[in-house]
N, C-alpha and C positions, 0 to 999 in steps of 0.2 A: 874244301879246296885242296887239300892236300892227298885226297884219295885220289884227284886225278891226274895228280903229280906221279904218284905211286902205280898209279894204274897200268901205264906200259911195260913199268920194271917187274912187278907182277907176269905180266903177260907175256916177257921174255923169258924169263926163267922158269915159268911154266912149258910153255915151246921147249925149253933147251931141256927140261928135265924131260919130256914125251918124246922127243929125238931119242936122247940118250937112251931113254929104256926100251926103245921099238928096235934100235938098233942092236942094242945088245941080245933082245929075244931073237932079232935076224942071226948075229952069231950064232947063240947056242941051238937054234937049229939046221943051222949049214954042220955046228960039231956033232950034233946026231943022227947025224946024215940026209934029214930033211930039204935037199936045197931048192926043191918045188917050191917049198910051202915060206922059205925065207925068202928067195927073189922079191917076191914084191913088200917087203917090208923096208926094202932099201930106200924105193924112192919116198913113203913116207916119213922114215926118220929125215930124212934130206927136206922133203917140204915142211915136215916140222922147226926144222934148223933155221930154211929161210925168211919163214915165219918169227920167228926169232931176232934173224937178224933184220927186218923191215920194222919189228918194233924197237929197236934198238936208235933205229935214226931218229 
């Protein structure tokens, strides 16, 4: 019973840490001058996030 309690809050902060780190590799390569190849890492960290925040409700 209480794993499914735990379950979401798992599941949020897994989201929020796979945003976090997709975004941060979009930074470090827009700073190596890569900005092709980070573009599209934005809207993942973003759908990660939202992801996040619908487990959150």
């Amino acid at each position: 019973m209480a794993l499914i309690r735990t379950a979401p809050r798992i599941g949020f902060h897994s989201f929020l840490l796979i945003g976090t780190i997709v975004f941060g590799i979009a930074i470090t390569l827009i700073a190596m001058g890569s900005l092709a190849s980070a573009l599209p890492l934005f809207p993942a960290a973003g759908a990660a996030w939202a992801l996040a925040r619908a487990l959150r409700r």
